[in-house]
N, C-alpha and C positions, 0 to 999 in steps of 0.2 A: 570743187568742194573742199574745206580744211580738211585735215587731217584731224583735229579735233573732234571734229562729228565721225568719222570713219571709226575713230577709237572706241567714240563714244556706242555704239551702234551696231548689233552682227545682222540686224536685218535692216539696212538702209533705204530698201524698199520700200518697206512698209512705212518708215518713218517719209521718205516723201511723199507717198500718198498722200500722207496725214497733213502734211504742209500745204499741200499742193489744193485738195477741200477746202481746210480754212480759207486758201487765198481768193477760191472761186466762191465761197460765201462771203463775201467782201473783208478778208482782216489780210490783205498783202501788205498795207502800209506796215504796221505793226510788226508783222513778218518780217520785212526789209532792215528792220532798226538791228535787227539779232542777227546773230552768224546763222543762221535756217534759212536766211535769205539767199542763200547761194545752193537753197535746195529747190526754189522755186525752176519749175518749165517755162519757156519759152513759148510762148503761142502768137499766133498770129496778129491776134488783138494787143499782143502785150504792151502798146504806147497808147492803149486807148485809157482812158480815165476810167479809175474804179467805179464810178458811177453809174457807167453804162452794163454794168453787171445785171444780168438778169434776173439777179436776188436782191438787188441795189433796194429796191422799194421797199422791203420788207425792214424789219426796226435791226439795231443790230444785236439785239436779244433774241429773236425771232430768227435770225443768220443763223446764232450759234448754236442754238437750242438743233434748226436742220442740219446742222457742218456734224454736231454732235450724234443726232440720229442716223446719218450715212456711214458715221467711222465704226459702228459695229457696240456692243456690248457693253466693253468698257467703257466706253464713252458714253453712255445712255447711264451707268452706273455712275458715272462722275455726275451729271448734270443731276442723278436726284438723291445725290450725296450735296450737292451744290442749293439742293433747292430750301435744304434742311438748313443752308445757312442766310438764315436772313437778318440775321446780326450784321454779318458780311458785303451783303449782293442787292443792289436797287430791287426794287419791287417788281419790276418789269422782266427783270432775269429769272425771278425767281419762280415768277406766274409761269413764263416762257417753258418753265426745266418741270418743274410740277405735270404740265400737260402732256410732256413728253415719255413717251411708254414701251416699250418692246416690241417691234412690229417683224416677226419671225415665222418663218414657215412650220410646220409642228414635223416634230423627227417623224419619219416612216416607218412602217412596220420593221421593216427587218432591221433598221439600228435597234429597234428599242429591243425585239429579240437577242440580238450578238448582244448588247450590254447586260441583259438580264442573265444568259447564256457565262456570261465571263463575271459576274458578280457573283453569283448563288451558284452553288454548289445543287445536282441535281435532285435531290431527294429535297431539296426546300423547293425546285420547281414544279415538281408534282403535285407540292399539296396548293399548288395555283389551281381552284376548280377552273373560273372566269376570267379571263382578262380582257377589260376594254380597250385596243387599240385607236380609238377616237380618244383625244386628250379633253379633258375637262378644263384646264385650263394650260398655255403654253407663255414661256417667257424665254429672254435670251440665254439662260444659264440653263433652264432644265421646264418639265413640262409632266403635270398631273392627272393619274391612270386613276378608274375607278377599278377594283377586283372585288373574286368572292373567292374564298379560300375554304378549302374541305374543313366543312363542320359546321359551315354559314355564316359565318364573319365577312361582313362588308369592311371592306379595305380601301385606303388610296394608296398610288403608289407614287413618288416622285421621280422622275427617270431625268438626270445628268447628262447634259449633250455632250456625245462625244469631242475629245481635243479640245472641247472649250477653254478649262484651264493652263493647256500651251499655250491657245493665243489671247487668253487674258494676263498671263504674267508677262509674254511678249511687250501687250500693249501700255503695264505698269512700269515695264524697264523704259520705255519709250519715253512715257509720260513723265516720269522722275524726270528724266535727265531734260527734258523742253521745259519743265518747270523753272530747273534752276537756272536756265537761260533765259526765260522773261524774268523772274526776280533779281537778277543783276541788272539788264536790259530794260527794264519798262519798269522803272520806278515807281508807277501810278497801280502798279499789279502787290505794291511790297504790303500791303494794309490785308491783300487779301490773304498774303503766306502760299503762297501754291506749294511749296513740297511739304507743307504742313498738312494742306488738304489731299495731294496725293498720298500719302502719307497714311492718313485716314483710310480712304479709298483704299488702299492696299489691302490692310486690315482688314477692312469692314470684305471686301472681294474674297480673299483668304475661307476666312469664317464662312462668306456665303456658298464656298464652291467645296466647303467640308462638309456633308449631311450629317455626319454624324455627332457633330457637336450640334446642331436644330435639334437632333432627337435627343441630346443631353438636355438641351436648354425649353426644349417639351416637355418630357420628363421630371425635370424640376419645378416647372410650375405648376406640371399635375398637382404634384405631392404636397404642394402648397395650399391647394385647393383642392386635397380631397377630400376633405370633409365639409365643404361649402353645398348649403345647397340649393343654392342658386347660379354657377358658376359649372361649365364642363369644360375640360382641356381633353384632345383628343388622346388616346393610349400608343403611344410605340411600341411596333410588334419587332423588336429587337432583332430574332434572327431573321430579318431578311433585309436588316440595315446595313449598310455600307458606307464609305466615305460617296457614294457617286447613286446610292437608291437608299427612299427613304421611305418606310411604311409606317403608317397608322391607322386606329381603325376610323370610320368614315362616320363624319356629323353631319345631320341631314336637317333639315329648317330653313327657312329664308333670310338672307344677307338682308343687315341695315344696309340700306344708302338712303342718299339726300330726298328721292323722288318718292321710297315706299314710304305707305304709312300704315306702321305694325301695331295690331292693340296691345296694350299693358307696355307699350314703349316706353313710357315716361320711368317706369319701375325698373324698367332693364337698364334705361340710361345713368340712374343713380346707382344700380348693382356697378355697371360697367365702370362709372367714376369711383366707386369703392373699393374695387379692383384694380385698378391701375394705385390709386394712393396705398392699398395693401402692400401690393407688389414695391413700391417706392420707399414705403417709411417702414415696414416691416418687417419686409424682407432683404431690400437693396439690391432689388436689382427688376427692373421693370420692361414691360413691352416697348422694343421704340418704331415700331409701324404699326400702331392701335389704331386705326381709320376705321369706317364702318365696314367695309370690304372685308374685314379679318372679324368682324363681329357677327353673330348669328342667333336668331330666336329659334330656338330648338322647338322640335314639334312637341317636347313635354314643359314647354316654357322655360326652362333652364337658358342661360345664355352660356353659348360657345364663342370658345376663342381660339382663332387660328393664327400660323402662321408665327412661329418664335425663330423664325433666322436671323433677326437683329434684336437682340436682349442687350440690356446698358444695364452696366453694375454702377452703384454709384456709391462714394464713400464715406464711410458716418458722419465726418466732418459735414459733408456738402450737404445732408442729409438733414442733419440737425440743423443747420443753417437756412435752409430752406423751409423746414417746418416751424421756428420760430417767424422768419420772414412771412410768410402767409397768416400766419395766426399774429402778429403786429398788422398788417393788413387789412387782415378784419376787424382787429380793432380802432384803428382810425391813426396808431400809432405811426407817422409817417417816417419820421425822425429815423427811430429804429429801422424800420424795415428798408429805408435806403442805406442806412451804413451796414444792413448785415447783405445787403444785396454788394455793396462793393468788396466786399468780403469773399466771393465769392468769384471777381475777378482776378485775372494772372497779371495784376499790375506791377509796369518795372521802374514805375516814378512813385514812391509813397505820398510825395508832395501834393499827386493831382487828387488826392482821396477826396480831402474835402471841400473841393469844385465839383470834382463829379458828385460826390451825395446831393449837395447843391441842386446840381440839374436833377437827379433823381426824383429828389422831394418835389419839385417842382410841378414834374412831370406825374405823379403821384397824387399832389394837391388838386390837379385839373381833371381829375379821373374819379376820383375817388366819393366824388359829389353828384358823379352823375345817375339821372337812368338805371335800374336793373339790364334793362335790354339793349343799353347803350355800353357798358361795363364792360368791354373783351381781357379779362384778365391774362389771356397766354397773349393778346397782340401786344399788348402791352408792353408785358417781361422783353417780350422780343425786342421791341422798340428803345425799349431802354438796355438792351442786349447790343444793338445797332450803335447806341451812344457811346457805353464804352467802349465796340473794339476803334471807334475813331478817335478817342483820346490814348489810343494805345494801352486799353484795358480790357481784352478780350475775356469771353468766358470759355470753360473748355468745351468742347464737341459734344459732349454725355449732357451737358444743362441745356444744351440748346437744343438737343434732343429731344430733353423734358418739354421744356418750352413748346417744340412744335407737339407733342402726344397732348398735352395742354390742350391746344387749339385745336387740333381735329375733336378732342371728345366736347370740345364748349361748340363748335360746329355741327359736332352730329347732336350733343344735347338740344341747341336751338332749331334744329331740324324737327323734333316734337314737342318743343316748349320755346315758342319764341322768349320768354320771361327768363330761361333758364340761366343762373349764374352758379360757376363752380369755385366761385368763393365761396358762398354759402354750404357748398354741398362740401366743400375741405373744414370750415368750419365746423361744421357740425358733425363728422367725422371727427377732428380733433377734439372734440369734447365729447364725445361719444366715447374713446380710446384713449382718454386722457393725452392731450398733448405730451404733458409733463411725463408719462409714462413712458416714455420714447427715451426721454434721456434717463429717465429711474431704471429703465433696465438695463441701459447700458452703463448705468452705475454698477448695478447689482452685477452682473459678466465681470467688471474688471475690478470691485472691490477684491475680492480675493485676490486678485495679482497682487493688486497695491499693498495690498495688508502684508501680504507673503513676502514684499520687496523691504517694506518696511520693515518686519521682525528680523531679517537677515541684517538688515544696516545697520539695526539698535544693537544686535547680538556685537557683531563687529564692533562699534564704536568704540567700547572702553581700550579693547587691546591698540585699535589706531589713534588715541588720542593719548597713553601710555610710549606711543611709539615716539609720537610727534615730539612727547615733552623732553626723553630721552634728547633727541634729536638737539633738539633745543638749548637746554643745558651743554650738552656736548660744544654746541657750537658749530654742527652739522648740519645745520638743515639749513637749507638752499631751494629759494625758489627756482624757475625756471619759465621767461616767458621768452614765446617764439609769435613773432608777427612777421611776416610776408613785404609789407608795407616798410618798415622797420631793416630789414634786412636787404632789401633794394635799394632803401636809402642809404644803409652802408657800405653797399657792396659802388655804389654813384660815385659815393665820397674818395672811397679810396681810390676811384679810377682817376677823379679830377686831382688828390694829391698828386698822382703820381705822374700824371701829366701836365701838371705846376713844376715838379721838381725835375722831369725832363727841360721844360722850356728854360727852367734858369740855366738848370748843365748847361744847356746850348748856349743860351747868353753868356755864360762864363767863356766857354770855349771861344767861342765868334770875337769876346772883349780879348782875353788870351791872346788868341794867332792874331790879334790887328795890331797890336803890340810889340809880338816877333816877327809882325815881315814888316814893320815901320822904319822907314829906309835907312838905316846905318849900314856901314858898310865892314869889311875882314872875315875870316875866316869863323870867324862865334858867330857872326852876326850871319851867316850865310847859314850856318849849323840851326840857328834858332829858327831862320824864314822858312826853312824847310819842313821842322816842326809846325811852325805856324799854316802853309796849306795844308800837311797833314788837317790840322786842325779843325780847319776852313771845312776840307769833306767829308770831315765825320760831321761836322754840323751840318753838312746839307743831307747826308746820309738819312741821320737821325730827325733832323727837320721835316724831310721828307715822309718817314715814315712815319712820324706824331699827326702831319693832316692827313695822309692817307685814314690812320685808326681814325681822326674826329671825323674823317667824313664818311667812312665804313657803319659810325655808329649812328649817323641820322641825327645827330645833335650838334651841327655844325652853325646852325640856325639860329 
């Protein structure tokens, strides 16, 4: 095995495991091309053809999505960070990684005692009247308690599997570093950016394995919404929160999904899509796993929302950008709404803008005329999300975010309104809230600044335009520009003078000594030949050493 992987590496082990699954869910070819390939085992079969894999049949989206559910947590964590990217990843991966879910034995009683034991302090365990050791629900980071706490407060608790965070940062140092090995290695991986998306995945793991920034990011959208009243967020009971347990108090009702069908649905679905564009245009910073699973009809009709461990802030710019894009949209205005959509891509060719609007509008034009219940306005964005990042115009990770919260609530809307489009319901939302009021307020916030920046520069001016003229008259005043570009070209210049006037030296020298050792003969003439090899070696000396610099500097070509 190199020595490179050894460096890279303090648990080697584990990273061959991880080699070693992939290969046996058919990706050894792939494997082979990169230095990991000398982490592969030896097996019996091993001159037998990949194909005779007894996962061979299976698609190899369907491989990875199982290679990925064997390798444990993090890996189940990537694939549905992976599945969020469909701008990115064929449709067949993505369905693949979607399906894929946490299949975990639920902690036993006495871990979840020791961790409760070693979080809380014992006078907050007493005021535990109930604890339900059967979890309500379990996943691979941590797993949810009902209680009942002195005084009659129904509570949940969230309880943090032990060590999980060792061996999830374990698996992120792992996965950094095989990223950066297929990104050199497998060319055809460079569109997807893998240490970009591990990268992500870090972050987003990070955040998920802190409870106590959920109970921050719970918290704030309470306050958002406590005065709504149609809308519940559950209460965080602070002192028994920790970075590793998470309490709230407990919302009781039945969960949207696809198959129930709830009365007064259709009013909660519009609450729900008002709430999410709330959270987005007026707040900045939204739900980004808003599925029906997280949503619930309260048994007083109220709609609850669960579940804030991944919140996406997003920034005014992108904001305003988006909210004129939708509302050109509905207008029919296509033009615009593809140039404020490119807008919104991390483009590093300016040139390809208006091509890709081109396709945009296109794509747009064919959509735009159809059907209500043919209309999928978030598959769409996506689709044309997928367009640019193959022209090398990616959007950032937070819009594609949106994009998929997009599609689950137009998914879960058409789950009680086949008819249902959330263009219309963001439309009339923005006219409701005045669109234009979006940016009128965010006038209103930073006029003051501006005014206040403004009176200080006015104040100033006279004394700095009294200075300047001084200057002036004096004969003192001196611009000063500095370019980069400018200054490598002089600093080029002077190298090639100076290696113009070495090669004549040398011509001179070399014409010189051919002169004094040109065979005359006597005692001067001996004197002079002698000077002239000198001559001779300092020219090869120095000869020598001008191609070594030309070819030291890469510019010998």
């Amino acid at each position: 095995m190199p020595s490179s992987i050894l460096q890279k590496f303090r648990n080697v082990g584990r990273l061959t495991h991880i080699v070693n699954i992939l290969a046996r869910y058919g990706f050894k070819r792939e494997i082979q091309r990169t230095e990991l390939g000398d982490l592969l085992q030896s097996t019996n079969s091993e001159n037998s053809s990949q194909e005779q894999s007894p996962n061979y049949h299976f698609s190899r989206a369907k491989r990875l999505a199982m290679a990925f559910e064997e390798l444990g947590p993090t890996f189940v964590k990537l694939a549905q960070l992976l599945s969020a990217r469909e701008d990115l990843l064929p449709k067949s991966y993505v369905e693949e990684f979607k399906r894929l879910c946490d299949k975990v034995k639920p902690i036993n009683k006495e871990i979840i005692e020791k961790t409760l034991e070693n979080e809380l302090p014992a006078h907050l365990l007493e005021e535990i009247e109930f604890f339900d050791f059967n979890p309500i629900g379990s996943a691979s980071i941590g797993q949810v308690h009902k209680a009942l706490l002195k005084g009659g407060s129904s509570v949940v608790f969230k309880i943090q599997r032990p060590d999980i965070d060792i061996a999830i940062n374990n698996d992120l140092a792992i996965l950094m570093t095989i990223a950066s090995i297929l990104e050199t290695a497998l060319p055809e991986l460079k569109l997807l950016r893998p240490t970009i998306i591990v990268a992500e995945l870090r972050r987003s793991l990070l955040n998920e394995l802190d409870y106590s920034r959920e109970a921050a990011n719970t918290e704030r959208m309470r306050q958002f919404f406590k005065n709504h009243e149609n809308i519940h967020i559950p209460v965080i009971n602070y002192k028994f929160c920790t970075s590793k347990i998470l309490c709230m108090s407990e919302v009781t009702g039945k969960k949207f999904t696809e198959s129930n069908i709830i009365d007064g649905g259709h009013n909660l679905v519009k609450i729900a899509v008002e709430a999410f564009l709330d959270m987005t245009f007026q707040f900045g910073i939204f739900h980004g796993d808003l599925h029906p699973g997280n949503l619930i009809k309260m048994d007083d009709g109220k709609l609850g929302i669960l579940d804030f461990g991944l919140t996406v802030r997003l920034k005014r710019d992108l904001r305003n950008t988006l909210a004129f894009m939708f509302y050109s949209l509905s207008k029919h205005d296509i033009e615009t709404c593809a140039r404020l959509f490119v807008e919104l891509t991390e483009k590093d060719d300016l040139t390809l803008s208006s091509q890709l609007e081109s396709e945009i509008s296109e794509i747009l034009d064919n959509i735009i005329s159809l059907p209500i219940q043919d209309l999928h306005l978030g598959r769409t964005l996506m689709r044309i999300a997928r367009i640019s990042a193959n022209r090398n115009a990616p959007l950032e990770r937070d819009l594609i975010l949106f994009f998929r919260a997009l599609i689950a609530l137009e998914t879960f809307g058409r789950s009680v309104d086949p008819k249902f489009q959330i263009l219309n319901f963001a439309t009339e939302y923005y006219e409701k809230n005045s669109l234009f009021q979006f940016d009128k307020k965010w006038f209103e916030r930073n006029i003051g600044l501006a005014m206040h920046d403004s009176g200080a520069f006015i104040k100033d001016l006279p004394i700095t335009l009294r200075i300047l003229a001084k200057k002036l008259q004096s004969g003192t005043l001196a611009f000063q520009f500095k370019s980069e570009d400018i200054i490598f070209l002089t600093r080029e210049l002077d190298r090639a003078s100076n290696r113009l006037s070495l090669a004549i030296l040398l011509g001179s020298i070399v014409l010189g000594s051919s002169i004094a050792t040109y065979g005359k003969q006597g005692k001067l003439y001996d004197f002079l030949a002698t000077f002239g090899l000198i001559g001779f070696g300092t020219a090869v000396i120095l000869g020598l050493w001008l191609i070594i610099g030309i070819i030291r500097s890469g510019r010998f070509k």
